[in-house]
N, C-alpha and C positions, 0 to 999 in steps of 0.2 A: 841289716838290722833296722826295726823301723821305733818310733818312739816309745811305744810300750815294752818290744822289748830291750832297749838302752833304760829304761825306766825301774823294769825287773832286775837287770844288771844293779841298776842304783843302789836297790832296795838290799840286794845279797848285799853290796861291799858294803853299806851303813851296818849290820850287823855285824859283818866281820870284823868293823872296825872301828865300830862306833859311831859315825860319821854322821853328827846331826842333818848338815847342807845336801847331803847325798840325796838324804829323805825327802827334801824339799824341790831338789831336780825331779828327782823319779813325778813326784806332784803332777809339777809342773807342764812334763813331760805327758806322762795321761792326760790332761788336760788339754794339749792342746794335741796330739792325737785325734780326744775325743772331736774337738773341733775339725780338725780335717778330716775326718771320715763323715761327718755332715755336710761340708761343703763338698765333699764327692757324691754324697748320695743327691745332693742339691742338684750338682752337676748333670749327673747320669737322668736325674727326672727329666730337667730342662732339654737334654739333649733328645730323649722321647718326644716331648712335646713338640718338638723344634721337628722331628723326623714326620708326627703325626702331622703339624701343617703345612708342611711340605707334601705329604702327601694329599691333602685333605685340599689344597690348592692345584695340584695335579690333576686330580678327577674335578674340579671348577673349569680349568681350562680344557679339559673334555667333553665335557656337557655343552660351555660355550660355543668352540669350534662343529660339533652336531646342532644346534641352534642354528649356529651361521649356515651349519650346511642346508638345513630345513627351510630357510627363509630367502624367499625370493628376493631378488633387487628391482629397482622401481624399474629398468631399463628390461629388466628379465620378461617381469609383467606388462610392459609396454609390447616386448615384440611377441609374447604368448597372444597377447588381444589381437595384435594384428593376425599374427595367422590367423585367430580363430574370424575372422572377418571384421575386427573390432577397429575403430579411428582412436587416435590421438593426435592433441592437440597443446599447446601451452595452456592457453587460455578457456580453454572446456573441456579439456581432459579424455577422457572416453566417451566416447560418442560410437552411436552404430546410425543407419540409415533402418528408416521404419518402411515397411511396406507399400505405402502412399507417398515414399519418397520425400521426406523430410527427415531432420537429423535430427536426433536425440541425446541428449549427454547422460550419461548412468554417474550416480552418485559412487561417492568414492565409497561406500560400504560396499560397494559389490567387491573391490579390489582386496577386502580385510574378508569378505566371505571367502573368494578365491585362496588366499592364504590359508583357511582355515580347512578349508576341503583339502591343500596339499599337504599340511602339516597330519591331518586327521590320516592322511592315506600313506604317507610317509612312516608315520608313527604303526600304523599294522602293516605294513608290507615288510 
């Protein structure tokens, strides 16, 4: 039996028997009924919501982890330059040998181009 209907019950036996206090339970009882079924309905939203960022954090750390996966590490791109015939260094970073035999250092944009050419072919393959 949930409070409206012990509250119905109320309302029958105050007729029956006159029963002014009856009236006022029965009240009482709807009333706060009414309130617990807002605090469930409160409930049930919050618990949606709660489910929605859970999930909505879900697909955040899937996006991330394909990120990570798309992105090179400095150590990655250091031993890519090498094979492709490229130097590193501490101190001057990438460098290749020119033709005439003197060393060159390449600016670190080429290393943010590089990325961008993987990510760009990464993203259509």
């Amino acid at each position: 039996m949930n409070a409206n209907e012990l509250a119905d019950w109320c309302d029958e036996a105050s007729q029956e028997y006159g029963n002014r206090p009856l009236v006022q339970i029965a009240t009482m009882l709807r009333q706060q009924q009414e309130k617990l079924t807002k605090y469930e309905l409160r409930h049930v939203a919050q618990r949606d919501r709660i489910a929605i960022l859970e999930m909505q954090h879900k697909q955040q750390q899937a996006e991330i982890e394909a990120l990570k996966a798309k992105t090179l590490t400095d150590e990655e791109i250091i031993s890519s330059a090498e094979e492709a015939g490229f130097n590193w260094s501490e101190d001057k970073g990438i460098f290749v040998r020119h033709s005439n035999g003197s060393w060159i250092g390449l600016d670190s944009k080429i290393v943010d181009f590089a990325r961008a050419i993987l990510r760009k072919a990464q993203d259509n393959g």
